[in-house]
FIRO-430510 format. One record per residue (C-alpha): x, y, z. Coordinates in steps of 0.25 Angstrom, whole numbers, padded with zeros to 4 digits, always signed. Last residue first. Example, Ala and Ser with C-alpha at 12.3 -4.5 7.8 and 13.67 -1.06 7.14 Angstrom:
BEGIN
+0055-0004+0029
+0049-0018+0031
This chain:
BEGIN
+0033+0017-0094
+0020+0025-0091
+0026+0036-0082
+0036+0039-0094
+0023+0038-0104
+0017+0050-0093
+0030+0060-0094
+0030+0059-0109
+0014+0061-0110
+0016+0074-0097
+0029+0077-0105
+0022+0079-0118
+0010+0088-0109
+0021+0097-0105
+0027+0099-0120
+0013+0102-0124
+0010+0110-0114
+0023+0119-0115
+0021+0120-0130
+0009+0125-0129
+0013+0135-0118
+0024+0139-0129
+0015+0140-0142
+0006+0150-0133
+0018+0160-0130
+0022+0158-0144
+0008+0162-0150
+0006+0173-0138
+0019+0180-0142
+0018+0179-0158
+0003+0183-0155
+0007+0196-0146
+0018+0197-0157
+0008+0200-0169
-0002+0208-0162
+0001+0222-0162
+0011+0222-0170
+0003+0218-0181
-0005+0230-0181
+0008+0236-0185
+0008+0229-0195
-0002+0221-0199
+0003+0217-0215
+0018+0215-0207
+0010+0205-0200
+0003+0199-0210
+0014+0198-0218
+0023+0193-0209
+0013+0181-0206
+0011+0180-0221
+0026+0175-0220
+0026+0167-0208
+0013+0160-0215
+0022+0156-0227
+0035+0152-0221
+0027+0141-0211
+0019+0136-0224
+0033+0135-0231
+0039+0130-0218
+0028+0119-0218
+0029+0117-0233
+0044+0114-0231
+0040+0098-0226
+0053+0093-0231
+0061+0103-0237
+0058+0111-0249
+0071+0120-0249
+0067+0132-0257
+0051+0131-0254
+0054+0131-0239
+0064+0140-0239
+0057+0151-0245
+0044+0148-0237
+0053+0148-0223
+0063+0160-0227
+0049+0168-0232
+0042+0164-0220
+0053+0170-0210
+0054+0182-0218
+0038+0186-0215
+0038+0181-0202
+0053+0188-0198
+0047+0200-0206
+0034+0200-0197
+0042+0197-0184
+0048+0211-0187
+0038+0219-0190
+0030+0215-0178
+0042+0217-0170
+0044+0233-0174
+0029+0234-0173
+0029+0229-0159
+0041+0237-0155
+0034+0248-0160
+0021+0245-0151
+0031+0244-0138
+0038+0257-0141
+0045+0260-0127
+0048+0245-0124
+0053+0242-0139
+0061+0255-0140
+0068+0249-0126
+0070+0238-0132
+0077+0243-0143
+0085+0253-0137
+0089+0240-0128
+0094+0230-0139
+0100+0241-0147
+0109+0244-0134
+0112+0230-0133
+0115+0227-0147
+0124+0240-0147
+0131+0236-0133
+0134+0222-0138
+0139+0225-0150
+0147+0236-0146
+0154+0228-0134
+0158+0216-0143
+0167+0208-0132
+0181+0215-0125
+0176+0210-0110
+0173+0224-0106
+0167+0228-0117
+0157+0215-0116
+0155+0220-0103
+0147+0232-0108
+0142+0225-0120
+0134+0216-0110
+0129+0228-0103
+0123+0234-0115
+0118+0217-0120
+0110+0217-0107
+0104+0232-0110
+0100+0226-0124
+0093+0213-0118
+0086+0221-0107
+0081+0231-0118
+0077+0221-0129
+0071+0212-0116
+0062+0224-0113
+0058+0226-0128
+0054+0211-0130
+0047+0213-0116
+0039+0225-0123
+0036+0219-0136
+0029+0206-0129
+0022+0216-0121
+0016+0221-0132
+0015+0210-0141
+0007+0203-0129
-0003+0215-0128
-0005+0216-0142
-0008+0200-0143
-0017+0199-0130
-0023+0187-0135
-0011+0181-0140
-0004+0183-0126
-0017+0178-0118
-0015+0163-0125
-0001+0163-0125
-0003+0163-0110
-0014+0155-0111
-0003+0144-0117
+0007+0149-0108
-0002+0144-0097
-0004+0131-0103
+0010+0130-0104
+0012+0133-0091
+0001+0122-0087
+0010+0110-0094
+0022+0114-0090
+0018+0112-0077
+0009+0100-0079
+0019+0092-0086
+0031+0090-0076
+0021+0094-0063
+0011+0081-0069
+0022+0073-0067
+0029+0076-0055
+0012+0075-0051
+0011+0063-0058
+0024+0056-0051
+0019+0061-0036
+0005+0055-0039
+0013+0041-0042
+0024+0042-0031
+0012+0041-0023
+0004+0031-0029
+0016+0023-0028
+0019+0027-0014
+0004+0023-0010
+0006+0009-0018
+0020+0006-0011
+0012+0009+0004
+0000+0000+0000
């Protein structure tokens, strides 16, 4: 009776070591997910402060490389470099955090030309080398390309929108991810139990 109650025991204890390994991972996920959720809703205001963090870290990167130039001098390393990268960095920011909307724009525009010249490298590679399966990066080349058209067709009223949705669509892919790759250990972790 003593060996079934310590059975039972290490049993319960197991499931719950189990169900901690899963179901953790498996709720933040699910949090990220609404998460993701609220940022695609609220596009305007998740571009916003998207753009403002991106201009903070800008200005914290470009002080970080100042003083790094400063003691690069002193050890004989490329101090100009370093102190013109980092003085760019931070002017930059700090243009960013006082004209939000601008820094908007100025992203907008560029994610539109890296989705337009993204698709054209993807379709004209595809055709030209005609490797297994290339329809799927021709199809892939194809809708990045009329994604930067519309975009640039938007702009600026494409700003207002269009790295909100970038932001809520990663944030929601990676609490996808994260529940899937929780409920993957919770099937691995049950066949272990079975064998």
């Amino acid at each position: 009776m003593a060996t079934s109650y310590k059975r039972e025991s290490l049993t319960r204890d197991e499931s719950r070591v189990t169900s901690a390994a899963w179901g953790g991972p498996f709720v933040l996920g699910l949090l990220v997910v609404l998460l993701g959720i609220v940022a695609l809703g609220a596009s305007f205001l998740t571009s916003l402060v998207s753009i403002i963090l991106f201009g903070a870290l800008l200005a914290v990167m470009g002080i970080a490389e100042i003083v790094s130039s400063v003691r690069m001098r002193k050890a004989g390393g490329p101090f100009w470099l370093y102190l013109l990268s980092g003085v760019l960095s931070t002017v930059v920011g700090l243009l960013v955090l006082v004209y939000p909307a601008a820094g908007l724009g100025a992203m907008t525009i560029l994610l539109a030309g890296y989705f337009f010249a993204s698709g054209l490298f993807h379709v004209v590679t595809s055709l030209m080398d005609r490797y297994p399966r290339w329809g799927w990066d021709f199809l892939y080349g194809a809708i990045s390309i009329l994604l930067g058209i519309i975009v640039m067709a938007q702009w600026p009223i494409s700003a207002v929108w269009l790295v909100g949705t970038l932001v809520g669509i990663a944030i929601l892919m990676r609490g996808i991810a994260l529940m899937a790759g929780s409920l993957d250990l919770r099937r691995a972790m049950q066949q272990g139990a079975r064998t």
